[in-house]
C-alpha positions as a printed NumPy array, in Angstrom:
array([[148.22 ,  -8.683,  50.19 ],
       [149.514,  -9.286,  53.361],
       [147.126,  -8.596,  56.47 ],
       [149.145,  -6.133,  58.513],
       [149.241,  -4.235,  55.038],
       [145.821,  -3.967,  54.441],
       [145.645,  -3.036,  58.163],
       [147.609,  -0.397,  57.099],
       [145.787,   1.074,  54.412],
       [142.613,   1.655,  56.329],
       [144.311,   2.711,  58.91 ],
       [142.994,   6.219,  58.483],
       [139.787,   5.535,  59.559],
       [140.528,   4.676,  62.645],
       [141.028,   8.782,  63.379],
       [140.192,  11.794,  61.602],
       [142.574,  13.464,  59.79 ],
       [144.159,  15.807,  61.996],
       [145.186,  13.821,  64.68 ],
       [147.837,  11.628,  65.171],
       [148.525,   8.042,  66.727],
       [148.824,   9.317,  69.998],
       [145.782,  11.752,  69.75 ],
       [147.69 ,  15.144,  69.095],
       [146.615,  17.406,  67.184],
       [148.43 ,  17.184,  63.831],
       [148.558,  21.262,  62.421],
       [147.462,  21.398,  58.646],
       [149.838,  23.542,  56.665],
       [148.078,  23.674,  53.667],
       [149.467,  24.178,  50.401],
       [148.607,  27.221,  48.348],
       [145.899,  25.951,  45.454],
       [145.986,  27.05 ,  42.092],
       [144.027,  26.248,  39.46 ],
       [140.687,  27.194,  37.1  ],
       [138.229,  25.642,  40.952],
       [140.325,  27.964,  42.962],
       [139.692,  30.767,  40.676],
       [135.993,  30.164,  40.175],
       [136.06 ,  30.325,  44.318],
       [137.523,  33.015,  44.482],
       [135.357,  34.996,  42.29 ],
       [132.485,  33.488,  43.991],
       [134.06 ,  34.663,  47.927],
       [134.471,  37.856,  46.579],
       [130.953,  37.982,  45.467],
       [129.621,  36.615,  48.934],
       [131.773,  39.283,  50.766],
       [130.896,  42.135,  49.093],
       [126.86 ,  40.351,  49.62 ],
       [127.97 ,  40.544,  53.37 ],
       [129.25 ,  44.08 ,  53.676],
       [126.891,  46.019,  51.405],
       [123.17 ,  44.344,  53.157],
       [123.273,  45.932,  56.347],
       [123.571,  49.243,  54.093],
       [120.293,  48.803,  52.183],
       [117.343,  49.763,  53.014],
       [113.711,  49.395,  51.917],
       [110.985,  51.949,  52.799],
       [112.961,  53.164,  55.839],
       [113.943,  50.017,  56.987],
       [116.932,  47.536,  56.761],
       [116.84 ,  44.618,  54.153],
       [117.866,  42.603,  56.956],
       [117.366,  42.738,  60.695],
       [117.483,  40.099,  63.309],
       [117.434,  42.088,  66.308],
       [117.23 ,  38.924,  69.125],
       [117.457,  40.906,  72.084],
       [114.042,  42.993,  71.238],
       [112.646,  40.03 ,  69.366],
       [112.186,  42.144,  66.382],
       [113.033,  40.63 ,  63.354],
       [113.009,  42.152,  59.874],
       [113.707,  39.995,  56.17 ],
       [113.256,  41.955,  53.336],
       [112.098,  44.683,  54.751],
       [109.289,  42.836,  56.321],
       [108.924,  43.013,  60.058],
       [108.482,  39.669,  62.461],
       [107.205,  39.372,  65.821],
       [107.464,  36.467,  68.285],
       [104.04 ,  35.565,  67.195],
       [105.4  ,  35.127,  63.492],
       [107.692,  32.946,  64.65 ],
       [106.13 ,  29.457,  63.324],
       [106.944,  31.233,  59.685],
       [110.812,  31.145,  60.795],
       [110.229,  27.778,  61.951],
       [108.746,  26.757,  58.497],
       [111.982,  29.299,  57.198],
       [114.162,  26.661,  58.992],
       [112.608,  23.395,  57.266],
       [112.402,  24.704,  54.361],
       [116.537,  25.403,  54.69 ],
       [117.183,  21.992,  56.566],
       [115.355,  20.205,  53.22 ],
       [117.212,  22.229,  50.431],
       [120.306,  21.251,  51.857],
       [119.145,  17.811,  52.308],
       [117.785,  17.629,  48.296],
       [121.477,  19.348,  47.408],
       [123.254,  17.547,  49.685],
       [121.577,  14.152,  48.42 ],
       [122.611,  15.358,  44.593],
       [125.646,  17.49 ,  45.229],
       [127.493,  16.094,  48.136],
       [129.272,  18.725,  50.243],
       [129.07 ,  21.727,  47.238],
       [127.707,  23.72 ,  49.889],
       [130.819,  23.747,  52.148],
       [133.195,  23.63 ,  49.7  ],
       [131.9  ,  26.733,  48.268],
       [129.351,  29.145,  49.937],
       [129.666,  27.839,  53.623],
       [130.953,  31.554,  55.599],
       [133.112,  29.166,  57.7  ],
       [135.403,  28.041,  54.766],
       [135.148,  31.194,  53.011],
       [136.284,  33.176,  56.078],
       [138.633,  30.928,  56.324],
       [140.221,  29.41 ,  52.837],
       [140.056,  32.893,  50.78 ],
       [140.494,  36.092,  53.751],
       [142.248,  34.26 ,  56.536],
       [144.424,  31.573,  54.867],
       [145.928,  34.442,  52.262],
       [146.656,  36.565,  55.149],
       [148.504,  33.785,  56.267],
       [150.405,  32.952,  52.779],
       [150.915,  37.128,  52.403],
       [152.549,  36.947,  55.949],
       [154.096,  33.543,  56.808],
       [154.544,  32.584,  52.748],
       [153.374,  28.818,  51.511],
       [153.524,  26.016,  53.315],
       [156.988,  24.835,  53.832],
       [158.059,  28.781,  54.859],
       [155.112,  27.77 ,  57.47 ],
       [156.627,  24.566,  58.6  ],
       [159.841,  26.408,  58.877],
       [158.762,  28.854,  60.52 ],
       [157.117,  26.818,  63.197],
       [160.212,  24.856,  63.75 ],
       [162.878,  27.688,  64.195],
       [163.776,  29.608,  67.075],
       [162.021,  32.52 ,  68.43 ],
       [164.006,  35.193,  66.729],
       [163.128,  39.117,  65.891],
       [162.161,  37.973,  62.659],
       [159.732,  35.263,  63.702],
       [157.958,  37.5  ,  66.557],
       [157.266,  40.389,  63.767],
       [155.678,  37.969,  61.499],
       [153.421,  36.242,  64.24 ],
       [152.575,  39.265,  66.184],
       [151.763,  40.953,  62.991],
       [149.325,  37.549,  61.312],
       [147.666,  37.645,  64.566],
       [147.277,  41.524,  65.04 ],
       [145.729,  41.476,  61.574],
       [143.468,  38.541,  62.267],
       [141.83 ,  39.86 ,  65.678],
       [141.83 ,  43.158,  63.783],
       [139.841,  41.33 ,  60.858],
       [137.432,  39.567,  63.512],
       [136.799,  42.87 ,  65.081],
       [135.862,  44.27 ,  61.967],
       [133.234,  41.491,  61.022],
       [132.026,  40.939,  64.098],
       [130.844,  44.702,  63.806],
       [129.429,  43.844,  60.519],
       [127.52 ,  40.794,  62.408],
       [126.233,  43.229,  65.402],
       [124.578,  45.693,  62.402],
       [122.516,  42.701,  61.119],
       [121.112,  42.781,  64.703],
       [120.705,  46.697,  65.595],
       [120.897,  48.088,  61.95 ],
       [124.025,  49.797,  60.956],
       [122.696,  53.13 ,  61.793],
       [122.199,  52.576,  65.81 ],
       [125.731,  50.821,  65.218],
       [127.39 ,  54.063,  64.267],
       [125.35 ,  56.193,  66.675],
       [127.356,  53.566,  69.556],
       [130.174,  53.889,  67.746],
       [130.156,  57.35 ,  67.837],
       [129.452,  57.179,  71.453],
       [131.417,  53.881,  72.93 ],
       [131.568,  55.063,  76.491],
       [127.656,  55.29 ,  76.694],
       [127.662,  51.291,  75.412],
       [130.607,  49.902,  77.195],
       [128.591,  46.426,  77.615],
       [128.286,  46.248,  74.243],
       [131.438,  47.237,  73.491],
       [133.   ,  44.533,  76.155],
       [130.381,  42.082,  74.417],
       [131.539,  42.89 ,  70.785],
       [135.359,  42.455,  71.806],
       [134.548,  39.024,  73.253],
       [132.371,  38.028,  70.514],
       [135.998,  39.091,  68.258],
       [138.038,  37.339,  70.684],
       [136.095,  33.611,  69.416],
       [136.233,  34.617,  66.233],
       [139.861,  35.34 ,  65.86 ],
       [140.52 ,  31.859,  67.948],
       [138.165,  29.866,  65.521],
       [140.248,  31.285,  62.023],
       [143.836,  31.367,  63.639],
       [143.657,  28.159,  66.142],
       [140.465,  25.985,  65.567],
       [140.403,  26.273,  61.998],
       [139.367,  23.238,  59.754],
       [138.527,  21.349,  63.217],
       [135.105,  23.946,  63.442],
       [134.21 ,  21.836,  60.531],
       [135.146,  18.086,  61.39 ],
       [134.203,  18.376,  65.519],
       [131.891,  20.764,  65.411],
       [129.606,  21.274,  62.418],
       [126.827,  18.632,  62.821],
       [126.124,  18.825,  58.946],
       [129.668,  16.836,  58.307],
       [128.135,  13.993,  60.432],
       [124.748,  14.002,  58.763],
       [126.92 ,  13.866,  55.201],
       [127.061,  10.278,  55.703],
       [123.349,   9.367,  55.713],
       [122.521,  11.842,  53.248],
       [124.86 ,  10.651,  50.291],
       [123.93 ,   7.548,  48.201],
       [126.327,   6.371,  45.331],
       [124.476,   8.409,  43.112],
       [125.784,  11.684,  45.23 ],
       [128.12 ,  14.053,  43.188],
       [131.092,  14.208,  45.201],
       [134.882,  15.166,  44.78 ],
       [136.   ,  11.602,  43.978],
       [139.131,   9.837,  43.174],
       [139.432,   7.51 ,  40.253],
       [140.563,   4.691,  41.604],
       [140.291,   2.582,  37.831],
       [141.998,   4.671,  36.201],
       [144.673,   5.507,  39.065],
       [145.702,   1.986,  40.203],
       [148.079,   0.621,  41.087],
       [150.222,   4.011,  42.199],
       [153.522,   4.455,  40.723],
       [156.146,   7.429,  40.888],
       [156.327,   9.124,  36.911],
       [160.025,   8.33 ,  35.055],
       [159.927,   9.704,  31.546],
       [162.288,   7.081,  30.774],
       [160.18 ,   4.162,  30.774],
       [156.683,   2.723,  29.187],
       [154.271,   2.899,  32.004],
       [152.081,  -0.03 ,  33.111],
       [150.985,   1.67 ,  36.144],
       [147.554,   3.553,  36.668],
       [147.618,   7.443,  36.386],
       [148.37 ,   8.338,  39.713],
       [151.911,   9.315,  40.484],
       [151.569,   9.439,  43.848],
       [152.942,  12.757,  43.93 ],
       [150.868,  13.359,  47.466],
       [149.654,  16.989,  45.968],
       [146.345,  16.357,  46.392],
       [147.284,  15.259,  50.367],
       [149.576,  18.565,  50.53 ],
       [146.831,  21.104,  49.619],
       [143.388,  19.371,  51.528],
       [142.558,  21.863,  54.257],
       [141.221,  18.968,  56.477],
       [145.046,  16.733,  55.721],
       [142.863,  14.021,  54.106],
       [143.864,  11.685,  51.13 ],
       [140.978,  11.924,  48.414],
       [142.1  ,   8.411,  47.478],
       [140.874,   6.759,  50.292],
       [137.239,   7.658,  48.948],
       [134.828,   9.797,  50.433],
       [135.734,  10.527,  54.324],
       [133.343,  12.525,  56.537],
       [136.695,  15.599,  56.666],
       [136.097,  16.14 ,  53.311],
       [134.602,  19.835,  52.586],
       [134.749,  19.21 ,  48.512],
       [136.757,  22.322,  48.479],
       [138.449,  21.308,  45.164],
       [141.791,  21.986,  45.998],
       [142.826,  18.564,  45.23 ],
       [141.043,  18.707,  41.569],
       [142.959,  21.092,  40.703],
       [146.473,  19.751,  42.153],
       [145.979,  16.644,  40.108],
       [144.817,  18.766,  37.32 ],
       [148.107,  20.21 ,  37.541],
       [150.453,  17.455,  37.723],
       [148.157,  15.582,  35.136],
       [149.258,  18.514,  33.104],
       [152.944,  18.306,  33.976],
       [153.429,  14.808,  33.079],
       [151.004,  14.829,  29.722],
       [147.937,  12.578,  31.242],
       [144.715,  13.376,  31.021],
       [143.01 ,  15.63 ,  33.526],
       [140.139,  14.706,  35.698],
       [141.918,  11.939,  37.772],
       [140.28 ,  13.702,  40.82 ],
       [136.586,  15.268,  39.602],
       [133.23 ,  16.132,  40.843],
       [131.673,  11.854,  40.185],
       [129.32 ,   9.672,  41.809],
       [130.499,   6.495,  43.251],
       [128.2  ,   4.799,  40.51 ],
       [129.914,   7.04 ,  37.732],
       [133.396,   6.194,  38.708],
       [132.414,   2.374,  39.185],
       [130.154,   1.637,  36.142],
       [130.831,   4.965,  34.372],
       [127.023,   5.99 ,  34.947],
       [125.592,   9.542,  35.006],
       [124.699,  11.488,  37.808],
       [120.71 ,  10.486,  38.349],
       [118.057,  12.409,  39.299],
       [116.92 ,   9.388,  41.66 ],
       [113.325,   8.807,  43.14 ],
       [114.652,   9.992,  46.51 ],
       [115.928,  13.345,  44.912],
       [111.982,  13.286,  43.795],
       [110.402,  13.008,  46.88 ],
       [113.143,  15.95 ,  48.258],
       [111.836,  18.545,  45.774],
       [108.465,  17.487,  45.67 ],
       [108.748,  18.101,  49.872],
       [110.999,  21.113,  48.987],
       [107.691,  23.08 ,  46.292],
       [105.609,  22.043,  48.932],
       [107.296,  23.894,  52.065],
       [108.066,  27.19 ,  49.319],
       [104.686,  27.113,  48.351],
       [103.497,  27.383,  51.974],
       [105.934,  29.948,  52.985],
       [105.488,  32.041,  50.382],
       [101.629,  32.076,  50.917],
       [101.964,  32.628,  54.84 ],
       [104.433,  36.077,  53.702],
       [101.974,  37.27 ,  51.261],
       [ 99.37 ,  37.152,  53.974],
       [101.009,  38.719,  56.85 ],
       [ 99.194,  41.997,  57.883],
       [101.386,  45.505,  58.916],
       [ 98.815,  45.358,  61.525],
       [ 97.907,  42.321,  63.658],
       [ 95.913,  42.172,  67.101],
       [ 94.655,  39.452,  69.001],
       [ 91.403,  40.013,  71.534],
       [ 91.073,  37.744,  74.397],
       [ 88.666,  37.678,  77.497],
       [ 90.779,  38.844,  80.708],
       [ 91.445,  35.708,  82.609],
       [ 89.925,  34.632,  85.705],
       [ 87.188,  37.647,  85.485],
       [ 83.838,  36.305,  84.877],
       [ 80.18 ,  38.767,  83.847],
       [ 79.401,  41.743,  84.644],
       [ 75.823,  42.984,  85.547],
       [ 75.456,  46.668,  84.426],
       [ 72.383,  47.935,  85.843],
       [ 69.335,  45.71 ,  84.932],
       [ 69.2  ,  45.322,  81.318],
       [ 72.932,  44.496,  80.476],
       [ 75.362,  42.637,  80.929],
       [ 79.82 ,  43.25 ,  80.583],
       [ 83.079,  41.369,  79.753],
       [ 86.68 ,  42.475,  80.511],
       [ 88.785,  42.221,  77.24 ],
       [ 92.422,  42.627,  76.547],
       [ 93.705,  43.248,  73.215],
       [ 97.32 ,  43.097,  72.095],
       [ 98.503,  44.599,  68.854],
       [101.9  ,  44.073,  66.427],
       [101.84 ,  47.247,  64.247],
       [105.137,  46.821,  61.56 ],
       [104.051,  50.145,  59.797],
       [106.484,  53.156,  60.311],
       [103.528,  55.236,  61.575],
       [102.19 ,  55.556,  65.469],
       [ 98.208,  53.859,  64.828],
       [ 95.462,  55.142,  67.551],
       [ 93.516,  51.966,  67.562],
       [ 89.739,  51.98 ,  68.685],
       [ 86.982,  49.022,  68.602],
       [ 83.859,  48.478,  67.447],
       [ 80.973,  45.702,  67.484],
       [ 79.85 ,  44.079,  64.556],
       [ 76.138,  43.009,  63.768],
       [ 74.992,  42.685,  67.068],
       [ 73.387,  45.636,  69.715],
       [ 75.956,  46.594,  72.232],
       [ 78.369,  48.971,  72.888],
       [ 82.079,  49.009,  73.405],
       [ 83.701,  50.998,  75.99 ],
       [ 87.79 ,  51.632,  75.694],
       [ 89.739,  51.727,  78.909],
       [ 91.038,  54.632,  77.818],
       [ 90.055,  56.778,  74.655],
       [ 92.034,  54.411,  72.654],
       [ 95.014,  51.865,  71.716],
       [ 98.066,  53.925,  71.325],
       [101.077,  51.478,  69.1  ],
       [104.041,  52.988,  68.212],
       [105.601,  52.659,  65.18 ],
       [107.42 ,  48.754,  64.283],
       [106.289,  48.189,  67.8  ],
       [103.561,  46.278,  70.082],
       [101.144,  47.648,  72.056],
       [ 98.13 ,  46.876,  74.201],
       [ 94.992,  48.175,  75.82 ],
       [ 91.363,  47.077,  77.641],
       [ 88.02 ,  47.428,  76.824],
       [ 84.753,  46.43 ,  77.701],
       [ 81.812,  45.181,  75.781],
       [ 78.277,  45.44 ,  77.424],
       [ 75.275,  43.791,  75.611],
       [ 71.899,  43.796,  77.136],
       [ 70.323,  40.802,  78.563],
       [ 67.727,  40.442,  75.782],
       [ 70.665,  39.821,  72.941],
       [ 72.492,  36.92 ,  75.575],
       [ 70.866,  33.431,  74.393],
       [ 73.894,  31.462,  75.014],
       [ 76.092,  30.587,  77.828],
       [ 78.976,  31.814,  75.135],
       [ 78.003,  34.346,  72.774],
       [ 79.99 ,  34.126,  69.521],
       [ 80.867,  38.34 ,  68.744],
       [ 82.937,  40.014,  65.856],
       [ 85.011,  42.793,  67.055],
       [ 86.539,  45.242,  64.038],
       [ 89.555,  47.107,  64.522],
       [ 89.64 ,  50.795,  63.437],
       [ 92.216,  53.306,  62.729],
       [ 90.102,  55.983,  62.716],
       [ 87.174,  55.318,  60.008],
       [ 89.791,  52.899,  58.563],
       [ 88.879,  49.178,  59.496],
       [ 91.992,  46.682,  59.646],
       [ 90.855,  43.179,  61.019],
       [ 87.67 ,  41.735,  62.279],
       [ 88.519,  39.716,  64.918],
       [ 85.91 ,  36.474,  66.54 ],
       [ 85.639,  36.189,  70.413],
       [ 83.336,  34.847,  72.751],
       [ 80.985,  36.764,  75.782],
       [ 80.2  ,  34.937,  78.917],
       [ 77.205,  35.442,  80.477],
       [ 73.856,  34.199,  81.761],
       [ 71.51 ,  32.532,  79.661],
       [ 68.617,  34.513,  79.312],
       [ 64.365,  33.812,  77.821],
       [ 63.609,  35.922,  75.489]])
């Protein structure tokens, strides 16, 4: 093969997919998919969107499943409240996420784009059949593009993008209940000119949204989406990816009933091309645009069909399965993935089993040092700060534990409000006789009336005194 020919062939990855020589943007007009993947997806959109609309609706014990109020810090996951101080258990949350995907990633390939990622769901099975109800398949698309701006053209654009910002509008409501609940979202709907900022904010928020689905598009997941560039260390030959054949497909060679074919199975009928999202070609191998939608499975599938080969030209393989015809292995790194993975679940489902609905923290006031009450005792300035996640107001007092002194509340008590945080001062006064140490270890309980809740350790500065 000549050199400017193979020059020509890998030619591709020399730019993604959807831009051209000159560094335009080349605009994907899919074709529609059809097929027994496409269906599966679809069921399995529907499922996710109906996942999407009804949470913000349920609630547990008075509460929202789901919460993640950022402005207040207040964060609820089913039905459990978070603070800012819980926030090393989202962090663990986070790993724990980052590592799954890495262990199904490392098996699955790109599964997770292809088919539960929100960006390609919005995208692939609400936004792209608006755009097939409205503008029809691809080459009515193309067509479309190209002709002249007549009546007919304006009503059809006007309307796809009317119903798109209209769509964004909508979800990005749904968004802004899974951070204020969906009931203090009504109450502002039913009173918009009292929330005009968040009104404003909510029609900007709609305006990105609509200009990701109708104008970004596939590019929020080549440019943008920092997973697509980690897919290439994270894959190994033994990865389960949407692969090409390439032994069983070459050499290429159109289909003519009328004569014996030599050729491999591929036709090179370009379906598989004409229906990627991302305008990739499968047979080139794996290629970081690649969402493993299955689209193109199931547009070889079809022609497979048409001409009486075989189906599964284009499958869900490893590169060791298509090249030696192995099966997908559950390899030592996969191991060490899930053995990390238990690990992580293990310790985040102990730390969530072991959060409190009422947590305080008791600390010496800063910069304050002893002081001497009369002549037989001795007092320290304390703060206390207190997360209460119950639904009930708590009137929080203190107490001393096994050792003589005497607690005395700025205040007659800590007042916390229910699923909020509250704080008070107190001091503790011990007389001389019971100080031995420059720091005297205490335990301080916590009392909701004659209820104790925590027993909290601190320290008391003060002289050191002879018995």
């Amino acid at each position: 093969m000549a050199e400017s020919e193979i020059k020509n062939q890998e030619s591709f990855r020399d730019r993604i997919g959807t831009v051209d020589e000159t560094g335009h943007r080349n605009w994907i007009y899919a074709l529609k998919p059809k097929g027994r993947f496409y269906n599966i997806r679809t069921y399995v959109s529907w499922f996710f969107f109906i996942l999407f609309l009804a949470l913000p609706f349920i609630y547990v014990n008075g509460r929202p499943l789901f919460m993640f109020n950022v402005p207040k810090a207040k964060f609820i996951v089913f039905g459990h409240i978070f603070w800012p101080q819980d926030f090393f258990i989202f962090a663990i949350l986070m790993i724990t996420f980052v590592v799954s995907i890495v262990l199904f990633t490392s098996a699955f390939g790109r599964l997770f784009c292809g088919w539960i990622c929100p960006q390609t769901i919005f995208m692939e099975m609400v936004f792209r059949k608006i755009e097939y109800a409205i503008e029809g398949d691809a080459p009515q698309q193309k067509l479309l593009a190209a002709s002249p701006w007549t009546t007919e053209k304006i009503a059809k654009k006007l309307t796809k993008h009317v119903v798109f910002y209209l769509l964004a509008f909508i979800i990005a409501n749904f968004f802004l209940a899974y951070i204020i609940s969906v009931t203090d979202l009504w109450a502002m709907i039913q009173h918009p000119f009292d929330n005009v900022g968040t009104l404003i904010a909510l029609m900007v928020f709609s305006a990105v949204f609509y200009g990701v689905y109708a104008f970004f598009r596939e590019q929020a997941c080549i440019v943008v989406c920092p997973y697509g560039r980690l897919q290439s260390v994270l894959l190994d030959r033994n990865s389960m990816v949407v692969a090409y054949d390439y032994k069983r497909g070459e050499e290429r060679k159109k289909f003519n009933k009328k004569e014996e074919r030599t050729a491999g199975d591929c036709i090179d009928c370009k379906q598989c091309v004409k229906v990627c999202p991302t305008g990739i070609d499968i047979r080139n191998g794996t290629q970081m645009e690649c969402v493993g939608c299955t689209a193109c499975i199931d547009a070889c599938d079809n022609m497979m069909d048409s001409v009486g080969f075989k189906r599964g030209l284009i499958r869900y393989a490893s590169e060791n399965g298509i090249a030696n015809h192995e099966k997908l292995q559950y390899t030592r790194r996969m191991r060490m993935y899930t053995v990390l993975l238990v690990v992580l679940i293990s310790l985040l489902t102990i730390l969530l089993l072991s959060q409190k609905d009422v947590k305080a923290t008791v600390l010496r006031s800063s910069g304050l040092l002893y002081q001497e009450r009369g002549t037989d005792s001795i007092s320290n300035l304390y703060n206390i700060k207190v997360s209460n996640k119950t639904m009930e107001n708590i009137p929080l007092t203190v107490k001393l534990e096994g050792t003589d002194g005497t607690v005395q509340m700025v205040g007659d008590y800590v007042h916390v409000k229910a699923e909020e945080q509250g704080q008070g001062s107190f001091f503790i006064i011990l007389p001389k006789k019971a100080i031995q140490l420059r720091k005297t270890p205490l335990k301080v309980a916590i009392y909701n009336g004659d209820k104790k809740i925590d027993v909290l350790k601190t320290n008391f500065l003060g002289p050191v005194y002879s018995k």
